[in-house]
C-alpha positions as CSV (number, residue, x, y, z in Angstrom):
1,X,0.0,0.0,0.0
2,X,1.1,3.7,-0.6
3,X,2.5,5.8,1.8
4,X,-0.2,8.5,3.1
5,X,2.4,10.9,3.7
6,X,3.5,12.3,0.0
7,X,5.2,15.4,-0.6
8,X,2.1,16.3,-2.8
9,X,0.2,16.4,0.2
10,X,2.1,17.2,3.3
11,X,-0.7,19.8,4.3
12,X,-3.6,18.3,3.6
13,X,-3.9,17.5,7.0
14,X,-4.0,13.3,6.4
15,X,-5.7,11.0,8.4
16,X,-3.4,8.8,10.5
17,X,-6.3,6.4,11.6
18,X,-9.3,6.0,12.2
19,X,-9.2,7.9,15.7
20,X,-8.0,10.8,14.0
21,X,-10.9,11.0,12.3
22,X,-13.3,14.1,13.1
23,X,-16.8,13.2,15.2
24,X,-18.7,16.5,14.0
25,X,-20.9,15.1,11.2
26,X,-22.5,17.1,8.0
27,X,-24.0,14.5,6.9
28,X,-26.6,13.0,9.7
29,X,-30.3,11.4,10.5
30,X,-33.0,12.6,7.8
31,X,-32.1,10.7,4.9
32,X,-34.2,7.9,3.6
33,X,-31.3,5.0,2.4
34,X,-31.8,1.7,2.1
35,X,-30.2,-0.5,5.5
36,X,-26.6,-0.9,4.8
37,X,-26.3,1.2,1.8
38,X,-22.6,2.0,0.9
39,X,-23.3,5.0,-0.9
40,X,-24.8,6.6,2.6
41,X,-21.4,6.3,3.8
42,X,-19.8,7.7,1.2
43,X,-21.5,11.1,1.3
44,X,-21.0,11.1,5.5
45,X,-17.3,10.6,4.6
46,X,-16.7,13.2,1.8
47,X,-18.5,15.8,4.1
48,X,-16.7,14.6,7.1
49,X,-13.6,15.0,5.7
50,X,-13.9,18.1,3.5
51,X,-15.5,20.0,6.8
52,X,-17.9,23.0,7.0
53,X,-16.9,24.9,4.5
54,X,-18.3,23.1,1.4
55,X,-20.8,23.3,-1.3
56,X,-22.2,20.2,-2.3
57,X,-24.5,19.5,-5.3
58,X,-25.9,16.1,-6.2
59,X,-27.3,15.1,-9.7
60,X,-30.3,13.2,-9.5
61,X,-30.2,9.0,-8.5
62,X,-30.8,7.1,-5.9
63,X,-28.5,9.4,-3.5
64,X,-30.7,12.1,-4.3
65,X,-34.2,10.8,-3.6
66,X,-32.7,9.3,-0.3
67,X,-31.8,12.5,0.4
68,X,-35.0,14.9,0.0
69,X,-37.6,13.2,1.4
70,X,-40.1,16.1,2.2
71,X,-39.1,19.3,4.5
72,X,-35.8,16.7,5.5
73,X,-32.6,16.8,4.7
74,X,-29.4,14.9,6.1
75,X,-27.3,17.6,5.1
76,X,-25.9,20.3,7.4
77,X,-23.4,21.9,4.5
78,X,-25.2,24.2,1.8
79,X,-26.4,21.8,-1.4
80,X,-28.6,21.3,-4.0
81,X,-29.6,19.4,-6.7
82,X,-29.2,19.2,-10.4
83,X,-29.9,17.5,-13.3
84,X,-29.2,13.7,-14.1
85,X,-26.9,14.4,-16.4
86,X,-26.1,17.8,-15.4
87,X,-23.3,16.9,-12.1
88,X,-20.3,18.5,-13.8
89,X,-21.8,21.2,-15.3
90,X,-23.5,21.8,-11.3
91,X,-19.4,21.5,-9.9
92,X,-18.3,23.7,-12.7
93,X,-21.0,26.8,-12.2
94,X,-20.9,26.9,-8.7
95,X,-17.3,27.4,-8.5
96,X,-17.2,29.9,-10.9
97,X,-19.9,31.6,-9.0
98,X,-18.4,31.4,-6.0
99,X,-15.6,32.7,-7.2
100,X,-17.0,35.6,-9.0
101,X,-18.5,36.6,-5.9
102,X,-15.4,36.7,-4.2
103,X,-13.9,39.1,-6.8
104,X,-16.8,41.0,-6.8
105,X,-16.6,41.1,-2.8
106,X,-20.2,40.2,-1.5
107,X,-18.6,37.0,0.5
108,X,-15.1,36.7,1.9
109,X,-12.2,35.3,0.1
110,X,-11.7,32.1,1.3
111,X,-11.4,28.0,0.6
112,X,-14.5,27.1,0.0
113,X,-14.5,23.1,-1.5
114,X,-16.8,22.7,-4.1
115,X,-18.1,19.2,-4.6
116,X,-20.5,17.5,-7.0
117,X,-21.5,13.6,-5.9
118,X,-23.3,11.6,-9.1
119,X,-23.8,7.9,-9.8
120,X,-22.8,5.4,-12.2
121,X,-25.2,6.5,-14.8
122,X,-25.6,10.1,-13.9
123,X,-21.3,10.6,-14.6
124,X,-20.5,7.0,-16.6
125,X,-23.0,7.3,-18.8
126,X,-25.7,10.6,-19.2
127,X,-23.3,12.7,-18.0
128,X,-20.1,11.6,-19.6
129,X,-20.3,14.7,-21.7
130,X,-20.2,17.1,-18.9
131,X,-17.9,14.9,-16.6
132,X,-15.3,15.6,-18.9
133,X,-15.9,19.4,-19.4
134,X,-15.9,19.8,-15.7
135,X,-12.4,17.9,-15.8
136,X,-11.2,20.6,-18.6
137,X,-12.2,23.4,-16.5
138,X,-9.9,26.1,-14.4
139,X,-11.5,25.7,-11.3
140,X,-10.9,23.9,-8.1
141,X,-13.4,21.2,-8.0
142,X,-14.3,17.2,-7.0
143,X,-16.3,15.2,-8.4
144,X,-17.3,12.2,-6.6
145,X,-18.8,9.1,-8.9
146,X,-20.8,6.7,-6.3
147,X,-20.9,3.0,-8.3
148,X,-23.4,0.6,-7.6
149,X,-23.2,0.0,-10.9
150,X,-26.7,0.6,-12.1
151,X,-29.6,2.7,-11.9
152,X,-30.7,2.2,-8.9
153,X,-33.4,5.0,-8.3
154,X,-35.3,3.4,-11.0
155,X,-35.4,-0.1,-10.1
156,X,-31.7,-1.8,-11.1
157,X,-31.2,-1.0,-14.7
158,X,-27.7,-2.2,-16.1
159,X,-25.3,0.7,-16.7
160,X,-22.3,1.3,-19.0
161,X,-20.1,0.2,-15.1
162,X,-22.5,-2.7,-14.4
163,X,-20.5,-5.6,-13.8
164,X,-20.5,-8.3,-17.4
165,X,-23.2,-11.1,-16.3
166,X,-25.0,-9.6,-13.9
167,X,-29.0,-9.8,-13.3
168,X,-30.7,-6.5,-13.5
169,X,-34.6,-5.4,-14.7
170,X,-32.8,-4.7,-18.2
171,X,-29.9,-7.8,-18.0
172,X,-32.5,-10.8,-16.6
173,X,-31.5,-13.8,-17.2
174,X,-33.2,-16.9,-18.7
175,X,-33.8,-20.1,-19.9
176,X,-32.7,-19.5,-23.7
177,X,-29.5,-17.0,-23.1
178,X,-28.2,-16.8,-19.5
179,X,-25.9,-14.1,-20.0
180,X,-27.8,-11.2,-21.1
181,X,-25.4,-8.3,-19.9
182,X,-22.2,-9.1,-21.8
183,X,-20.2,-5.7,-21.3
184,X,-16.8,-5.1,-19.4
185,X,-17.3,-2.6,-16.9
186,X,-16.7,0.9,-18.5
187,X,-13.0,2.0,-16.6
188,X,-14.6,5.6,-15.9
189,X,-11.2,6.5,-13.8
190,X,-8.6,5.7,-16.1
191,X,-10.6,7.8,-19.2
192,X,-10.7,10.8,-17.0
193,X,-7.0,10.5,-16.0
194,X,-5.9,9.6,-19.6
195,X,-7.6,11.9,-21.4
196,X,-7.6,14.8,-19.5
197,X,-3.5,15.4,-18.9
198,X,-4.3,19.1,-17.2
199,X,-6.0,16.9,-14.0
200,X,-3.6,16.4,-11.0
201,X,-5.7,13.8,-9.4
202,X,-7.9,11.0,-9.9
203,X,-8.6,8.2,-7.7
204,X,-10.7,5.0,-7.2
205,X,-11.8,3.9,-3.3
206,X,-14.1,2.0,-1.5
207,X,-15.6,4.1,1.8
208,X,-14.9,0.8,4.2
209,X,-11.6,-0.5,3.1
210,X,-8.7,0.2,3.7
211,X,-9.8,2.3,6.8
212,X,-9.8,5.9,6.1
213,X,-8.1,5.8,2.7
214,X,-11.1,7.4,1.4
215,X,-11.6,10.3,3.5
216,X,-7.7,10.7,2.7
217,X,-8.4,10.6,-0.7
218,X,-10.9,13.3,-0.6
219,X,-8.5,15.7,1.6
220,X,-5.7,14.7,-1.2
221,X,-7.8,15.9,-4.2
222,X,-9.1,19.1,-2.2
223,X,-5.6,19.8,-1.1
224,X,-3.9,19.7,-5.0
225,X,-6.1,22.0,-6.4
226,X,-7.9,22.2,-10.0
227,X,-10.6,19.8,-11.2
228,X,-10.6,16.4,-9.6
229,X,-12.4,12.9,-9.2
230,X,-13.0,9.9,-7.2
231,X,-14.9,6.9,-8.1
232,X,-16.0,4.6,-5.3
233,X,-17.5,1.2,-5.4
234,X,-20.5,1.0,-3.5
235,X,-22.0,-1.9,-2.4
236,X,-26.1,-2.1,-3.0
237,X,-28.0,-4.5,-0.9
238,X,-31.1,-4.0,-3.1
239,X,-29.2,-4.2,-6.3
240,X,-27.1,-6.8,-5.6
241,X,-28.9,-8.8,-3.7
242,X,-27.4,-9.4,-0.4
243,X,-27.8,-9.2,3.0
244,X,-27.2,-5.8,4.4
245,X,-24.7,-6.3,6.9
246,X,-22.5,-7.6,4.7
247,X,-21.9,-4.6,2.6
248,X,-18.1,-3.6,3.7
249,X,-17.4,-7.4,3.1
250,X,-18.0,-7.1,-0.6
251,X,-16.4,-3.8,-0.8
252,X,-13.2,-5.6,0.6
253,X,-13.6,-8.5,-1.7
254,X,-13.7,-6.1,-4.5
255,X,-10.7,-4.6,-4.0
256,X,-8.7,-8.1,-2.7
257,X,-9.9,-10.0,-5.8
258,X,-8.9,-7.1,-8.0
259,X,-12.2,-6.6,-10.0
260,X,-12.1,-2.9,-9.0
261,X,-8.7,-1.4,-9.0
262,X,-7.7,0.8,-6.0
263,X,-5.5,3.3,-7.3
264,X,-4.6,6.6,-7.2
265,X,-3.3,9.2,-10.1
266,X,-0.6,11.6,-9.1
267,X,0.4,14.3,-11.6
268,X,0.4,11.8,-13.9
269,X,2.2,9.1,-11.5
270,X,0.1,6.6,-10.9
271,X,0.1,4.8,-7.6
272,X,-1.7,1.9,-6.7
273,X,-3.1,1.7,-2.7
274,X,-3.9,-1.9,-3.3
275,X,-1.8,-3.3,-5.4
276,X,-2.1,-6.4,-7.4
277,X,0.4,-6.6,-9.7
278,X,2.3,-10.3,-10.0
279,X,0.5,-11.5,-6.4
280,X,-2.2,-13.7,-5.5
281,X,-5.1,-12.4,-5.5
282,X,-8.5,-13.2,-3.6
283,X,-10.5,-15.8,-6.2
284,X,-13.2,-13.7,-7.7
285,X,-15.6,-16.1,-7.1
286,X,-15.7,-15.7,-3.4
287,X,-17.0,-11.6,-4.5
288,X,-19.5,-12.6,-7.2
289,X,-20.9,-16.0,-5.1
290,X,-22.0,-14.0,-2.3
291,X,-24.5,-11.9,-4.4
292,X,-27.8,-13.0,-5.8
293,X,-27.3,-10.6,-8.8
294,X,-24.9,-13.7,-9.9
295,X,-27.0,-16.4,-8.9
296,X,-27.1,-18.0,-12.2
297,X,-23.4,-18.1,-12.8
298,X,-22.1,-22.0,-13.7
299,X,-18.3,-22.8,-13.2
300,X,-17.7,-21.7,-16.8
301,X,-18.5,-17.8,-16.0
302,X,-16.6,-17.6,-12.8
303,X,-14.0,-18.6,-15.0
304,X,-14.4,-16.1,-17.6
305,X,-14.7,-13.1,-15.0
306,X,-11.2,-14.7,-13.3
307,X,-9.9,-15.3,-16.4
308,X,-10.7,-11.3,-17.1
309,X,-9.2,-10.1,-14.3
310,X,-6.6,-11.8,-14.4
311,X,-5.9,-10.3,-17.7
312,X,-6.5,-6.8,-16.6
313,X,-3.4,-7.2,-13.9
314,X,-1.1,-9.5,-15.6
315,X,-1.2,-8.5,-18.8
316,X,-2.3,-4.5,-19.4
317,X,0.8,-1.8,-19.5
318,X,-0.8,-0.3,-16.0
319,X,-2.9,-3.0,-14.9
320,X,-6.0,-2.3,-13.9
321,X,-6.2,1.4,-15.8
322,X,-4.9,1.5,-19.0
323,X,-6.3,-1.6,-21.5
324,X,-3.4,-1.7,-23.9
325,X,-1.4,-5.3,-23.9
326,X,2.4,-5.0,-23.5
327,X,4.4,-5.9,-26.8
328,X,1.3,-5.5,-29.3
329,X,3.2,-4.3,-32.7
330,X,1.6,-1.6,-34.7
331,X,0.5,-3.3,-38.4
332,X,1.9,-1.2,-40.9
């Protein structure tokens, strides 16, 4: 694992453990998630670690219907909401604004952290468009992609980041093709790092494991400055069809069997918190077994998702970000 204490990042205050960790919360009781929802913890964490002074705004999904329930709100920071597609876009006007006002002098010139929080289909896929013209902008910025890889505010649809094989309202399988969803997992991260040289940080987390590299991850893209992103993977106990409790198990599964990469992007360095690279791993199947989504799997698609992943870390010139095979030769 990396080390938390980079020159990059020697005052952004880190985290040491998890009794460092602030107990004033922005993020508290009014919210409507469902029990053991990953994504719930994801918003108390970013807030938690980015502090009072923040703007949040939220495109719409399942984080945002939780989340307004009539005359309640969980959060304690200014936010508001924008449009499904429309999470960059929200990041890149309120800073601008913020900043205008400033110059203009009606509020204080200060740090104020401006952060936009949309899912897997509201960045991955809608928003794609204005994901990446929020990554192109001047301003100081995060945006914060929360994965349960699909649409979960309107009942499980498969997304461009839904796993391949899994069961969803639009994916179900059946008695004449059991595989219905037969995409890789769009790698969101790596496209925004890749194509968009001017950002100094990208990263992919999960909010339970390792302990508090998430919140660390947050202070870290605040800290550098400019546009930045984080994509977790969230859990979804009504998506994935699990038992509730057991929602920081399969975020640790995902990042020990090396389906989602935990890395992070450095001024172009890239550095990997869990890394993979040439050691065992965790066999996927233990992840993918433990949720109903994958119920109908036989011995033949564990293999292929292994046999994927595999590929992904062995094989790939990063592994797990950049899909380009070591040694292919250019035809002329």
């Amino acid at each position: 694992m990396v080390e938390e204490t980079v020159e990059e990042f020697k005052n952004a205050n880190l985290y040491k453990g998890v009794h460092a960790v602030a107990l004033e919360e922005f993020y508290t009781s009014g919210h409507r998630t469902c029990q053991g929802c990953e994504s719930a913890l994801v918003m108390r964490d970013f807030v938690k670690a980015s502090g009072p002074r923040t703007v949040v705004t939220g495109a719409t999904g399942c984080m945002y219907v939780a989340n307004t329930s009539y005359m309640t709100t969980p959060w304690i920071v200014p936010w508001m909401h924008t449009q499904l597609a429309a999470g960059g876009a929200s990041a890149v006007g309120m800073a601008a604004g913020l900043k205008a006002l400033m110059r203009k002098g009606k509020i204080p010139k200060e740090k104020i952290n401006v952060i936009n929080f949309s899912g897997d289909l509201g960045a991955g896929d809608e928003g794609l468009g204005g994901l990446s013209g929020a990554m192109q902008s001047p301003y100081d910025l995060l945006v914060i992609v929360y994965d349960n890889e699909s649409a979960a505010n309107t009942d499980i649809q498969a997304s461009g980041l839904t796993t391949w094989g899994a069961q969803t309202t639009f994916s179900p399988t059946g008695s004449v093709k059991r595989i219905m969803h037969e995409r890789w997992k769009k790698n969101l991260a790596a496209m925004m790092a890749i194509g968009h040289p001017n950002v100094k940080y990208v990263a992919t987390s999960c909010a339970t494991f390792p302990p508090t590299d998430y919140m660390n991850k947050v202070k870290k893209a605040l800290s550098i400055g400019g546009p930045t992103l984080i994509h977790t993977i969230d859990p979804c106990p009504k998506g994935w069809d699990y038992h509730p409790r057991y929602s920081h198990v399969l975020g640790e599964l995902a990042i020990k069997t090396g389906i989602f990469a935990d890395y992070e992007i450095v001024n172009g360095e890239v550095r990997y918190t869990y890394d993979l690279r040439n050691k065992k791993r965790t066999p996927v199947r233990e992840y993918l077994e433990k949720q109903g989504r994958f119920s109908h799997f036989e011995d033949e698609d564990y293999d292929y998702v292994q046999a994927k992943v595999d590929e992904m870390w062995d094989e790939w010139e990063l592994p797990g970000i950049l899909p380009i095979k070591s040694g292919l030769k250019v035809k002329k």
